[in-house]
PyMOL Python script that loads the backbone (N, CA, C, O; Angstrom):
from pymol import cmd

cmd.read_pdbstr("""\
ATOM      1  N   UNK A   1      19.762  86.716-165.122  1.00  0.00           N
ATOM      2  CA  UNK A   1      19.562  85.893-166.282  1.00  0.00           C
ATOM      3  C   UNK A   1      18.168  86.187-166.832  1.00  0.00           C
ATOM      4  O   UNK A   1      17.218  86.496-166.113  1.00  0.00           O
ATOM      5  N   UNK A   2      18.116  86.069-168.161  1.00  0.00           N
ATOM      6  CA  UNK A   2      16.828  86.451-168.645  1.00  0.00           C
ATOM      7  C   UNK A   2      15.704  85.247-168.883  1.00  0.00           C
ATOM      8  O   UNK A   2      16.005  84.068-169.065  1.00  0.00           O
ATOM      9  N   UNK A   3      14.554  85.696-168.851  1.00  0.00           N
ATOM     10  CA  UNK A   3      13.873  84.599-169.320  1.00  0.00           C
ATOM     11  C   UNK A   3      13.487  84.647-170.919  1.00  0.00           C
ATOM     12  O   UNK A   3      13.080  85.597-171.589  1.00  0.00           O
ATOM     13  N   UNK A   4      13.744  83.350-171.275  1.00  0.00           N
ATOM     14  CA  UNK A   4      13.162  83.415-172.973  1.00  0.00           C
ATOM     15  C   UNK A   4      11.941  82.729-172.935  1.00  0.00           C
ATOM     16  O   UNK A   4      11.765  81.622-172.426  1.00  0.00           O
ATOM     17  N   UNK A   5      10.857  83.637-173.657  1.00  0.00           N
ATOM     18  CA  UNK A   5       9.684  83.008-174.203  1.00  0.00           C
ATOM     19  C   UNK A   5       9.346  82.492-174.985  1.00  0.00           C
ATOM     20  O   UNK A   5       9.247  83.346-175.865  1.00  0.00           O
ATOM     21  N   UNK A   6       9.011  81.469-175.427  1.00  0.00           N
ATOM     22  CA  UNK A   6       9.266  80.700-176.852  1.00  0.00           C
ATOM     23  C   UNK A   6       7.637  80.998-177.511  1.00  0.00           C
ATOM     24  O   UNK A   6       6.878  81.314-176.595  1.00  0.00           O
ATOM     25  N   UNK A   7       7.117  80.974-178.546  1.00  0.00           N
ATOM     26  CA  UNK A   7       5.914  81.302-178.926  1.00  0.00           C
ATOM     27  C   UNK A   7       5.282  79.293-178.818  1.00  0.00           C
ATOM     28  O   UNK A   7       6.041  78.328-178.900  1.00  0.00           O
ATOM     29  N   UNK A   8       3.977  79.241-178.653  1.00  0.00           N
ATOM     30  CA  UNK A   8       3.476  78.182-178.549  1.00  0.00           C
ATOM     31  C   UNK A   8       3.487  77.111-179.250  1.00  0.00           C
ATOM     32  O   UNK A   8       3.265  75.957-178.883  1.00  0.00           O
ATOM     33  N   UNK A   9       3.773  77.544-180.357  1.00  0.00           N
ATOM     34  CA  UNK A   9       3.940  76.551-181.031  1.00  0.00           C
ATOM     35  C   UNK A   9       5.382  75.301-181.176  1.00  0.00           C
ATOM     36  O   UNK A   9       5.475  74.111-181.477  1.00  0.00           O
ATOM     37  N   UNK A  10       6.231  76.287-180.810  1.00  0.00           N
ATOM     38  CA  UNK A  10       7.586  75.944-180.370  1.00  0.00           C
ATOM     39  C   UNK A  10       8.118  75.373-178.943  1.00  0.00           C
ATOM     40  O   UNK A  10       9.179  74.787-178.730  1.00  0.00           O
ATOM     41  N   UNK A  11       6.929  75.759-177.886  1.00  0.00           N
ATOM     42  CA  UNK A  11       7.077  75.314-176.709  1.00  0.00           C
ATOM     43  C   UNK A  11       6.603  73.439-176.876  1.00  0.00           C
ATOM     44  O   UNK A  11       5.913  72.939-177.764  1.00  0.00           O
ATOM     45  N   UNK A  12       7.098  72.917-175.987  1.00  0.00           N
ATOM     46  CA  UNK A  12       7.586  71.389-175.605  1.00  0.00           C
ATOM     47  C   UNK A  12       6.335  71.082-174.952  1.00  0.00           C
ATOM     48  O   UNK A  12       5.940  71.743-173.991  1.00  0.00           O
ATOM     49  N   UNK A  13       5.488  69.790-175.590  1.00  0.00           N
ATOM     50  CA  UNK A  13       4.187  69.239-174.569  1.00  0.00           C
ATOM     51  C   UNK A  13       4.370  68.655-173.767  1.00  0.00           C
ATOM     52  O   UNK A  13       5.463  68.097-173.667  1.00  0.00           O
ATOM     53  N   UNK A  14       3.213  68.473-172.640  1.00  0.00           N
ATOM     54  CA  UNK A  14       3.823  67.600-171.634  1.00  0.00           C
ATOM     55  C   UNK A  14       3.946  65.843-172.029  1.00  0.00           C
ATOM     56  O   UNK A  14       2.990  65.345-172.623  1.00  0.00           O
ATOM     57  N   UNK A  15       4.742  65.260-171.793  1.00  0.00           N
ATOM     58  CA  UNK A  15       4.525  64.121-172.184  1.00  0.00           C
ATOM     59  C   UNK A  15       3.476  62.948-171.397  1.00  0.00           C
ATOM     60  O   UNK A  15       3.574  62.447-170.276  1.00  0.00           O
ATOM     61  N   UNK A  16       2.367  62.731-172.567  1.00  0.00           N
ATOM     62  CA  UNK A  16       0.596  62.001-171.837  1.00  0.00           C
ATOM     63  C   UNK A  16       1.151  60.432-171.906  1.00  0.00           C
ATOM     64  O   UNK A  16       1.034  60.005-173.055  1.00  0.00           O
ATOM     65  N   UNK A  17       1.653  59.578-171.104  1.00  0.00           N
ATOM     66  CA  UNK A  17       1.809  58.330-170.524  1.00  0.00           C
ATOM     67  C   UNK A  17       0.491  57.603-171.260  1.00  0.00           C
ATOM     68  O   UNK A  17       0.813  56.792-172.129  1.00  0.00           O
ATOM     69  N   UNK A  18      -0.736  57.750-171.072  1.00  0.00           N
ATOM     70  CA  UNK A  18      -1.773  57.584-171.263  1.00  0.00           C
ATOM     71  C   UNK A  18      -1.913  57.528-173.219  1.00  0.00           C
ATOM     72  O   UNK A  18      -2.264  56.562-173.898  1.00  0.00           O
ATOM     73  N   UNK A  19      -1.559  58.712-173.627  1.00  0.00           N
ATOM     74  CA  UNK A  19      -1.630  59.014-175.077  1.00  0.00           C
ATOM     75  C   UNK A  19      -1.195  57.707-175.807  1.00  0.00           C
ATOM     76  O   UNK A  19      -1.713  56.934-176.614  1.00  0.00           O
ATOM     77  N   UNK A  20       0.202  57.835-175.038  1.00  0.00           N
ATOM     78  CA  UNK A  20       1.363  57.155-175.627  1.00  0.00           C
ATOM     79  C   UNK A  20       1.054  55.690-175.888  1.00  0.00           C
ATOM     80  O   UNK A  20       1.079  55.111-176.974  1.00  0.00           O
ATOM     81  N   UNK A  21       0.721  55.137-174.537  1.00  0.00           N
ATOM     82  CA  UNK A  21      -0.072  53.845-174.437  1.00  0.00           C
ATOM     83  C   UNK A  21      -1.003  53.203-175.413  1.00  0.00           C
ATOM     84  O   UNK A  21      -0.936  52.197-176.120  1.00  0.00           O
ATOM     85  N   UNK A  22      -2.246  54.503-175.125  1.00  0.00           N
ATOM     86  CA  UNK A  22      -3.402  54.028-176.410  1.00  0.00           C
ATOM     87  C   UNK A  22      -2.974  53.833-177.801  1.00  0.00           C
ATOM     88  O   UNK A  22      -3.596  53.160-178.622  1.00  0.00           O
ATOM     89  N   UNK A  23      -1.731  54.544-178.046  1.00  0.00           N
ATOM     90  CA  UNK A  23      -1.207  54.496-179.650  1.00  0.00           C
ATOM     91  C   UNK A  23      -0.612  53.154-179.963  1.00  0.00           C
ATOM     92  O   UNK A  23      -0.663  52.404-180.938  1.00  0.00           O
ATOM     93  N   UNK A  24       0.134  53.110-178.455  1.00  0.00           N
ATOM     94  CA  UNK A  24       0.608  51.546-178.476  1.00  0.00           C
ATOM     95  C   UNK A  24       0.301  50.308-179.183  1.00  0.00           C
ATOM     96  O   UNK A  24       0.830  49.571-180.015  1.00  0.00           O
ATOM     97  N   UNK A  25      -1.391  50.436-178.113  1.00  0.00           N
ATOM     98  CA  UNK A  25      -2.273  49.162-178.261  1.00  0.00           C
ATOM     99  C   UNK A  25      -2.975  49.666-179.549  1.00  0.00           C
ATOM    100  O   UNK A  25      -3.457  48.669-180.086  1.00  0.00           O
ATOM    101  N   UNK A  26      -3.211  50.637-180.191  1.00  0.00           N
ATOM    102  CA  UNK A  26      -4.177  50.403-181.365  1.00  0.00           C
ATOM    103  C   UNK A  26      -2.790  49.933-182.552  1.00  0.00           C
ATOM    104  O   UNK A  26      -3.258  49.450-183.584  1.00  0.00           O
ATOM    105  N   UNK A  27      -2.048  49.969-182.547  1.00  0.00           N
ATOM    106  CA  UNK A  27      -0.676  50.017-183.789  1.00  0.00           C
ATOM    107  C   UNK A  27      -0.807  48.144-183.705  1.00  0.00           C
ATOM    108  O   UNK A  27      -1.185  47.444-184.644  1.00  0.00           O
ATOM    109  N   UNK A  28      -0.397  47.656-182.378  1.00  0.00           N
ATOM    110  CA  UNK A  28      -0.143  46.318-182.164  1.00  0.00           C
ATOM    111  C   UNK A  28      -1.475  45.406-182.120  1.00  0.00           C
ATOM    112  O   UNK A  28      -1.399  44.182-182.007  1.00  0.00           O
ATOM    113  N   UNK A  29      -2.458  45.960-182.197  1.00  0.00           N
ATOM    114  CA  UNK A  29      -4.145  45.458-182.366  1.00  0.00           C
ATOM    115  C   UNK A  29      -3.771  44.318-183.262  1.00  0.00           C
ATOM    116  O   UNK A  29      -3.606  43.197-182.782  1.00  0.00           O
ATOM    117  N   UNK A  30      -3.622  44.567-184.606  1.00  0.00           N
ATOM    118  CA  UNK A  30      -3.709  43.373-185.689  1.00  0.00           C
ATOM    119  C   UNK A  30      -2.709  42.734-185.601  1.00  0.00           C
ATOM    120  O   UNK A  30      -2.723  41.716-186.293  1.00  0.00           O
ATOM    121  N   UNK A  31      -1.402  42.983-184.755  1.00  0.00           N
ATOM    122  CA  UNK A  31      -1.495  41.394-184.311  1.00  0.00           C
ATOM    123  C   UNK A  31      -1.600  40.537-183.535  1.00  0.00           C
ATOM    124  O   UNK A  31      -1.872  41.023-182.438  1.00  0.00           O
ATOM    125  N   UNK A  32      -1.514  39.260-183.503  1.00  0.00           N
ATOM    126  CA  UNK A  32      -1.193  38.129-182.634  1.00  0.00           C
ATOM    127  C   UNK A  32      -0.471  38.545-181.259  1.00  0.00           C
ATOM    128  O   UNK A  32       0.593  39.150-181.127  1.00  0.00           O
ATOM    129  N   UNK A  33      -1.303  38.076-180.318  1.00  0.00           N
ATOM    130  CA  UNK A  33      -0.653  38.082-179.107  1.00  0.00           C
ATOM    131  C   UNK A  33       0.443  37.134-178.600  1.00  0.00           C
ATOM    132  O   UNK A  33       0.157  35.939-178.677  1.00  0.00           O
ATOM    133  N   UNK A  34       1.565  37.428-178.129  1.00  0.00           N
ATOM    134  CA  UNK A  34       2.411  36.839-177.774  1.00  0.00           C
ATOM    135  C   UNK A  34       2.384  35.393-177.174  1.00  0.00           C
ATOM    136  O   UNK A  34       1.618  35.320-176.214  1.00  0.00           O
ATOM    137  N   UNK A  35       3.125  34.036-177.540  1.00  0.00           N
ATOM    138  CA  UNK A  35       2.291  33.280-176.777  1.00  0.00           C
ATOM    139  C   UNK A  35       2.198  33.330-175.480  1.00  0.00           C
ATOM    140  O   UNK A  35       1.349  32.648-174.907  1.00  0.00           O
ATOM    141  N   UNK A  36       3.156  34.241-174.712  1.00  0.00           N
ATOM    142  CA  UNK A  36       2.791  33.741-172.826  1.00  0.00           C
ATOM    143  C   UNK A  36       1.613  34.491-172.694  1.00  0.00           C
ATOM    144  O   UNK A  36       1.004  34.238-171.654  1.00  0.00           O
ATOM    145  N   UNK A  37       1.105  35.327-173.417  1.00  0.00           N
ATOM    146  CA  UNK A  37      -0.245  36.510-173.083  1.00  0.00           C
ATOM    147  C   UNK A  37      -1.110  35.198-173.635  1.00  0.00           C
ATOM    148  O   UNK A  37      -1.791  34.667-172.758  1.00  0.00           O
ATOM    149  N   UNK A  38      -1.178  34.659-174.822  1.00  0.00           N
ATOM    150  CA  UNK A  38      -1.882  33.475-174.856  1.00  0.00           C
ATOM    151  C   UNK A  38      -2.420  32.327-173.925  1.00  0.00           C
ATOM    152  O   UNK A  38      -3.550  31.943-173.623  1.00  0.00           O
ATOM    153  N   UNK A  39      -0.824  31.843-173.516  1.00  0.00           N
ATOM    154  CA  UNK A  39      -1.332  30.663-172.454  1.00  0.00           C
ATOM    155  C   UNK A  39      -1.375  31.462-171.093  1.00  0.00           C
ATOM    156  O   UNK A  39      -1.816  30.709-170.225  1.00  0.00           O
ATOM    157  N   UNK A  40      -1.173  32.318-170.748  1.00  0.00           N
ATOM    158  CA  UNK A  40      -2.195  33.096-169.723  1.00  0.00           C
ATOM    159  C   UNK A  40      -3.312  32.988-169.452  1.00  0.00           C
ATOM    160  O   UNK A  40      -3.784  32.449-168.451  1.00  0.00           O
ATOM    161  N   UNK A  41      -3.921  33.551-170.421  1.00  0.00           N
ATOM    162  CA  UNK A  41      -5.226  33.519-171.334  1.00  0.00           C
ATOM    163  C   UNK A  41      -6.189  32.138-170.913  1.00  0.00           C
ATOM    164  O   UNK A  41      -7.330  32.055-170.457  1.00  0.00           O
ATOM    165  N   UNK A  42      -5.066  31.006-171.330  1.00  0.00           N
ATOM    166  CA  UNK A  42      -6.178  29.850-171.303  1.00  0.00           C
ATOM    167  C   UNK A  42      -5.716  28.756-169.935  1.00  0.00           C
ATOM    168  O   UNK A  42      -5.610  27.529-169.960  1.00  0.00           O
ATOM    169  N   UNK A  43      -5.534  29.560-168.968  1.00  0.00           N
ATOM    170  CA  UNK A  43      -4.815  29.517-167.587  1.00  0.00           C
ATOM    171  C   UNK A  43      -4.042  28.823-167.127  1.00  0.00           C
ATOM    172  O   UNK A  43      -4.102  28.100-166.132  1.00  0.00           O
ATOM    173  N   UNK A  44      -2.810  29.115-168.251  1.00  0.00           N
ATOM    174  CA  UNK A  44      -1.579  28.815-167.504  1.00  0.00           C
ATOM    175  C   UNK A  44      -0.958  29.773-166.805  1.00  0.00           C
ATOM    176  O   UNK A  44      -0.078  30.502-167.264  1.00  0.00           O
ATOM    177  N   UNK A  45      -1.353  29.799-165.785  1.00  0.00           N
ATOM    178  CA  UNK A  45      -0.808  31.366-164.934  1.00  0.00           C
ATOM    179  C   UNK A  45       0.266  31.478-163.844  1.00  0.00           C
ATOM    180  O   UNK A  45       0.780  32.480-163.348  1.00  0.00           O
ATOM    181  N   UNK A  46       0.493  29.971-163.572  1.00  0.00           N
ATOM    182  CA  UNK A  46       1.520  30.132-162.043  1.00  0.00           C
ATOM    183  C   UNK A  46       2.762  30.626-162.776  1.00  0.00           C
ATOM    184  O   UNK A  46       3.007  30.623-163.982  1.00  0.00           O
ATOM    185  N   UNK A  47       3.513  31.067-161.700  1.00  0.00           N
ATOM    186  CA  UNK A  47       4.691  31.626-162.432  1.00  0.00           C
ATOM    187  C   UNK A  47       5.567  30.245-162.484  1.00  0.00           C
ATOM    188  O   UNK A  47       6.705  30.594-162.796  1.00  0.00           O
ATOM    189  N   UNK A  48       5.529  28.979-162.331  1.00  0.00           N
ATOM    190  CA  UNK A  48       6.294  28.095-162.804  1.00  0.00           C
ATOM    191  C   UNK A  48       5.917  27.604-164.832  1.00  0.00           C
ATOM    192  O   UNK A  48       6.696  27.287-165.731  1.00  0.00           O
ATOM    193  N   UNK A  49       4.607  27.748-164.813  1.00  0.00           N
ATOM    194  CA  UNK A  49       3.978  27.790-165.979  1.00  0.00           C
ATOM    195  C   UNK A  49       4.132  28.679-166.869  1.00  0.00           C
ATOM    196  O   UNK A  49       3.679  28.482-167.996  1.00  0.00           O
ATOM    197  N   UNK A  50       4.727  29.715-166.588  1.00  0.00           N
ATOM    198  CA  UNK A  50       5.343  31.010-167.155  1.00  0.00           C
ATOM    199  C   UNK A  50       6.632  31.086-167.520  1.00  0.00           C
ATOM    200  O   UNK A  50       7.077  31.650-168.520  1.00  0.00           O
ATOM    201  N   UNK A  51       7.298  30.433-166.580  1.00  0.00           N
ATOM    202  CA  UNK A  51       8.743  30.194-166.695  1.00  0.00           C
ATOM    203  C   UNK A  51       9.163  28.972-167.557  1.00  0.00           C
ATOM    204  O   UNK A  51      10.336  28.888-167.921  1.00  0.00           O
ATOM    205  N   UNK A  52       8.209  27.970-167.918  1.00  0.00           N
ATOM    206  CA  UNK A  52       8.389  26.882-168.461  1.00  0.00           C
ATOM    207  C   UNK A  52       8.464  26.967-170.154  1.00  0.00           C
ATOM    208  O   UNK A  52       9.116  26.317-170.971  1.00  0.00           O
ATOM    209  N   UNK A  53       7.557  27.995-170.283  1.00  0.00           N
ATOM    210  CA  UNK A  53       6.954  27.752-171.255  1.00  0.00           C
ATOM    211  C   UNK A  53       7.754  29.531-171.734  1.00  0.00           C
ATOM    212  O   UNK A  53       7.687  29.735-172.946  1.00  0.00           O
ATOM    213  N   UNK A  54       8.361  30.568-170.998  1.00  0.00           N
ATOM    214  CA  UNK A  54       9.111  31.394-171.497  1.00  0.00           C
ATOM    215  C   UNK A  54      10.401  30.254-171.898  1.00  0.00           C
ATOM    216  O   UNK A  54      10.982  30.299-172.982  1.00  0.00           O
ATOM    217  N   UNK A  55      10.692  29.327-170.905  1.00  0.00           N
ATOM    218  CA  UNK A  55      12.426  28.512-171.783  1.00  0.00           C
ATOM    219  C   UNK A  55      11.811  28.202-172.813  1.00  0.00           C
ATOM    220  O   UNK A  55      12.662  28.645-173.584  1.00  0.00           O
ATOM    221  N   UNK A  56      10.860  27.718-173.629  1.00  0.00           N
ATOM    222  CA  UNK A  56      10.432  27.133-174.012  1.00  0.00           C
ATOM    223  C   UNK A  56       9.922  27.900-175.676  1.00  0.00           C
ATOM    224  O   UNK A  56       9.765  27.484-176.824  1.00  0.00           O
ATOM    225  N   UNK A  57       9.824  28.979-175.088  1.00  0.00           N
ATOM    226  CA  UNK A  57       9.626  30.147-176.246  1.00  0.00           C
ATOM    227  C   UNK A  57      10.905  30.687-176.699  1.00  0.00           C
ATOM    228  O   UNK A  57      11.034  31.067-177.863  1.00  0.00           O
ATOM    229  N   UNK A  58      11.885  30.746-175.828  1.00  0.00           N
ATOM    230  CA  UNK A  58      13.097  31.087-176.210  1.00  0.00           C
ATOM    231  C   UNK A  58      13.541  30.617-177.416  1.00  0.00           C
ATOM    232  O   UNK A  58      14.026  31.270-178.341  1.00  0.00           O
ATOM    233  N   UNK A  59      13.329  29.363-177.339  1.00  0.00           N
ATOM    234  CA  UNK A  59      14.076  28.257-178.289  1.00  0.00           C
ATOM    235  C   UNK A  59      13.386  27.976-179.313  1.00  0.00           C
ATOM    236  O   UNK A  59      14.016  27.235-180.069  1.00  0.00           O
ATOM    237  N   UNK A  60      11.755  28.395-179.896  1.00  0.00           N
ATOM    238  CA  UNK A  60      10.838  27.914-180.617  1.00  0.00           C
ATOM    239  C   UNK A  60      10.370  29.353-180.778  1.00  0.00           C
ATOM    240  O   UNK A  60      10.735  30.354-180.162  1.00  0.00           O
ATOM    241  N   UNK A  61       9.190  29.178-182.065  1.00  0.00           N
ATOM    242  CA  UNK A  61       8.244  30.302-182.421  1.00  0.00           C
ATOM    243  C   UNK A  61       7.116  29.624-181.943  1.00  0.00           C
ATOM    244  O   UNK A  61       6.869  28.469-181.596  1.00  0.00           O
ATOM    245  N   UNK A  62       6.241  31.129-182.060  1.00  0.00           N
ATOM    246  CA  UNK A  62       4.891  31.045-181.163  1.00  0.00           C
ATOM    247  C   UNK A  62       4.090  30.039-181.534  1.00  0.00           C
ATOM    248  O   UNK A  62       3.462  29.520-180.611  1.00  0.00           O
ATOM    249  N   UNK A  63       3.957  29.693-182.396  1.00  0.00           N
ATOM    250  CA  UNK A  63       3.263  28.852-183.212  1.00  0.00           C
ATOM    251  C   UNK A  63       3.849  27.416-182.720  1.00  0.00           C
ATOM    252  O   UNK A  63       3.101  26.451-182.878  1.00  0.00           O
ATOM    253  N   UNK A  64       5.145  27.192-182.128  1.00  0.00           N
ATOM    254  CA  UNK A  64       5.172  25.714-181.611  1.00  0.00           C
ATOM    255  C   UNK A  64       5.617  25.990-180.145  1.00  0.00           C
ATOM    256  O   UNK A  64       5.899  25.015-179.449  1.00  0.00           O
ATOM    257  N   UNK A  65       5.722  27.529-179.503  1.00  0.00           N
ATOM    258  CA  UNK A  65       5.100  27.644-178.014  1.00  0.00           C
ATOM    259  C   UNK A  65       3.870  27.021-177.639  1.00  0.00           C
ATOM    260  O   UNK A  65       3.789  26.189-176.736  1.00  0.00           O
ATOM    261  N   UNK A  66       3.012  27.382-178.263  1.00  0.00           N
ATOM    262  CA  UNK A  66       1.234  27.380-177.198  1.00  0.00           C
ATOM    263  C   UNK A  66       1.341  25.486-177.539  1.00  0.00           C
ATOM    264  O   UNK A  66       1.365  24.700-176.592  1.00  0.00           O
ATOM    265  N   UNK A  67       1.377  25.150-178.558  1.00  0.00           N
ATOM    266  CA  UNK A  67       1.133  23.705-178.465  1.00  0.00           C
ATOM    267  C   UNK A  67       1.969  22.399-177.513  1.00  0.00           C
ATOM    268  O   UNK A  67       1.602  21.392-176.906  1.00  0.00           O
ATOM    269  N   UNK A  68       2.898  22.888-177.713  1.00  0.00           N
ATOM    270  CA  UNK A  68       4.235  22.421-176.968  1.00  0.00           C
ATOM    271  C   UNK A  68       3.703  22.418-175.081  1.00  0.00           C
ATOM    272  O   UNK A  68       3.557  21.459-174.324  1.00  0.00           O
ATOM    273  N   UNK A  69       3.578  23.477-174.903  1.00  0.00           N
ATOM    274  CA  UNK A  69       3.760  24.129-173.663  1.00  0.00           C
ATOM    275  C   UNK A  69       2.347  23.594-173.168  1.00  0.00           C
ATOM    276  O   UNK A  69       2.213  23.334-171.972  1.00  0.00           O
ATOM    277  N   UNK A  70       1.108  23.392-174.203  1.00  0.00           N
ATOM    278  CA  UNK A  70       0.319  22.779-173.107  1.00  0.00           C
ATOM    279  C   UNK A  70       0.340  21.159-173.676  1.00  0.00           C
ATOM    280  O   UNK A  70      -0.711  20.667-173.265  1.00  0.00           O
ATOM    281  N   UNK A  71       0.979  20.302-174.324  1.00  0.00           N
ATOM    282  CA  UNK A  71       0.992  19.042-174.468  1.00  0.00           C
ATOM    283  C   UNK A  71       1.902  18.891-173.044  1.00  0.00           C
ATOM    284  O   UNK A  71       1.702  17.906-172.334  1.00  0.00           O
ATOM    285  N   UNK A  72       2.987  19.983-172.627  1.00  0.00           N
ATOM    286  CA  UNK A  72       3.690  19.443-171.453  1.00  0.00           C
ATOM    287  C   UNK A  72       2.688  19.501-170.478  1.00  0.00           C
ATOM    288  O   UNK A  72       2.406  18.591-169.698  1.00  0.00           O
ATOM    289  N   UNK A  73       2.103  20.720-170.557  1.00  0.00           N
ATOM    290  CA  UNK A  73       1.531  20.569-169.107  1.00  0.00           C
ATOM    291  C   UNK A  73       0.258  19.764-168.784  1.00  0.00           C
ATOM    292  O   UNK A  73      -0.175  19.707-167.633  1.00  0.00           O
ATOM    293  N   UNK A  74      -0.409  19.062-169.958  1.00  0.00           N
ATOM    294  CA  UNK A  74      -1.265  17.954-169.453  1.00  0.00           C
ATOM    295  C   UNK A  74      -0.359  17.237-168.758  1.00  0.00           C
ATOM    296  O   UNK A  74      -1.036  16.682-167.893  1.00  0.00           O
ATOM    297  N   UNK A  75       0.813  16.901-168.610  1.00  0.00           N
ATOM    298  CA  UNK A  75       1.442  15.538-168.353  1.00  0.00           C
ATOM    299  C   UNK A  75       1.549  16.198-166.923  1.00  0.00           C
ATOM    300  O   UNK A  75       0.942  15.760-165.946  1.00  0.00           O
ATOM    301  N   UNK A  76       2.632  17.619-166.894  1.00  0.00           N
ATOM    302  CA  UNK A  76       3.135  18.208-165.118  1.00  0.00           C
ATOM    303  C   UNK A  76       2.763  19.807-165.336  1.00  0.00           C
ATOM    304  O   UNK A  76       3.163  20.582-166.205  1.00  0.00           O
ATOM    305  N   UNK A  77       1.806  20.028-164.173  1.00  0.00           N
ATOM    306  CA  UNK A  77       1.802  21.483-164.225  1.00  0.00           C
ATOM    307  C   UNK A  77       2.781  22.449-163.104  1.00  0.00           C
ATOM    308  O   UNK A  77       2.923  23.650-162.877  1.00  0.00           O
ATOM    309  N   UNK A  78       3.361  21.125-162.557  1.00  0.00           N
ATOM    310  CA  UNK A  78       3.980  21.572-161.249  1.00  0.00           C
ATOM    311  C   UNK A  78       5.671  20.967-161.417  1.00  0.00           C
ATOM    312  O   UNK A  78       5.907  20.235-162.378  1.00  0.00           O
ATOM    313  N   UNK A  79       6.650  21.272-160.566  1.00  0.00           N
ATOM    314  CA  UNK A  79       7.813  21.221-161.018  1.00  0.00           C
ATOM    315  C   UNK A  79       7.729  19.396-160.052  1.00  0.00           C
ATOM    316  O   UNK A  79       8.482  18.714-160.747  1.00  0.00           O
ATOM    317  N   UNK A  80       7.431  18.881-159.411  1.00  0.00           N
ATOM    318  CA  UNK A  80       7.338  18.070-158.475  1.00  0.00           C
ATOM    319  C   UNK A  80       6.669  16.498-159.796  1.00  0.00           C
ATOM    320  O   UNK A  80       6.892  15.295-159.931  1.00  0.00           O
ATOM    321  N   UNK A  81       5.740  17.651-160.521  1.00  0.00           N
ATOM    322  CA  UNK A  81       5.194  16.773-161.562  1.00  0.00           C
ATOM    323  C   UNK A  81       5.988  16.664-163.020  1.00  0.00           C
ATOM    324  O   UNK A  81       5.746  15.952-163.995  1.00  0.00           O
ATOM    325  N   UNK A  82       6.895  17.519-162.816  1.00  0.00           N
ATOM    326  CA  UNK A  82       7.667  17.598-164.297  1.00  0.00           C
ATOM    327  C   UNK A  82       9.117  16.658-163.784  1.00  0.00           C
ATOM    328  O   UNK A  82       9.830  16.128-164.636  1.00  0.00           O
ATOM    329  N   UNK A  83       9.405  16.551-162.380  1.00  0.00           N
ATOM    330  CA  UNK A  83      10.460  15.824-161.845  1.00  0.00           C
ATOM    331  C   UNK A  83      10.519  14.228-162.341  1.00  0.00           C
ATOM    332  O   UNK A  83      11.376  13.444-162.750  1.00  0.00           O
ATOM    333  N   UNK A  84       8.633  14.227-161.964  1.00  0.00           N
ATOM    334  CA  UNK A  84       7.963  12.374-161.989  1.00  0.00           C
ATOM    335  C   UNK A  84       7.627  12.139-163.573  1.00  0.00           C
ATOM    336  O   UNK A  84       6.731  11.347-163.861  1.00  0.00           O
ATOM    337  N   UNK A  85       8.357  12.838-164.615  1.00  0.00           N
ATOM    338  CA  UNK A  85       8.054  12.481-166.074  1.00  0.00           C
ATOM    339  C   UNK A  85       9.743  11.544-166.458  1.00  0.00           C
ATOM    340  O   UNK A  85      10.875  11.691-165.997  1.00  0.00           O
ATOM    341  N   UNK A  86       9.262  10.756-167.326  1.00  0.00           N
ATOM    342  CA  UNK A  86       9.934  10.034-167.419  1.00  0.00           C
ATOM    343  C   UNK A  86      11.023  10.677-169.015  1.00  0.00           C
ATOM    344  O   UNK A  86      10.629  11.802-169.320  1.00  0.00           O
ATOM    345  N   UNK A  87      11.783  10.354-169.626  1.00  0.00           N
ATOM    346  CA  UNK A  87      12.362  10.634-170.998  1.00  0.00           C
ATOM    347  C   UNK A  87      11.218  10.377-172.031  1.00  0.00           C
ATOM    348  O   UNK A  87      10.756  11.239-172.780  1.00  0.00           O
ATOM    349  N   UNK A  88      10.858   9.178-171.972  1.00  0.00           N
ATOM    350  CA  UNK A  88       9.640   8.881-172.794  1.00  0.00           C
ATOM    351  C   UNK A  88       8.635   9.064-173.399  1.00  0.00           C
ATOM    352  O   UNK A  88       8.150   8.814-174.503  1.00  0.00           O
ATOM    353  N   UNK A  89       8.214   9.903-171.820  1.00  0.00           N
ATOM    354  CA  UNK A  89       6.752  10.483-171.932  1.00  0.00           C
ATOM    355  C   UNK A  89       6.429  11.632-173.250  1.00  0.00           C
ATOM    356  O   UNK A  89       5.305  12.116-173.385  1.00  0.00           O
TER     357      UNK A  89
END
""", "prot")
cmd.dss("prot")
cmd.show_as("cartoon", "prot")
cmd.util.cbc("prot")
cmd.orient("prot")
């Protein structure tokens, strides 16, 4: 079987993981970070706090995620504390 040489310009780059990435983050720069990268951010970090507030994003835009999600969690940051909330609250 023969080998074909392709001239350089026509040959295939390697693909830079790294490249790809940086293009990523400069494209998505101007905008708004997602709200769970948000309430991350302002340390809601356990993964029950993550999970609360992803149901929670599901159903709402970001804009009534971050507020929502920490008016709940002054009240329970823990599932033990979201058990002891009443309908009311």
């Amino acid at each position: 079987m023969a080998t074909v040489l392709l001239p350089p310009s026509l040959m295939k780059k390697p693909f830079n993981l790294s490249i790809v990435l940086t293009r990523i983050e400069k494209a998505v720069k101007p905008y708004p970070k997602a709200a769970m990268f948000e309430l991350y951010e302002r340390g809601y970090t356990t993964l029950f706090e993550q999970l609360i507030s992803c149901i929670i994003s599901i159903r709402t835009l970001d804009e009534t995620t971050i507020p929502l999600s920490e008016k709940l969690f002054k009240m329970a940051r823990t599932p033990k504390e979201l058990l002891n909330l009443s309908p009311k609250n």
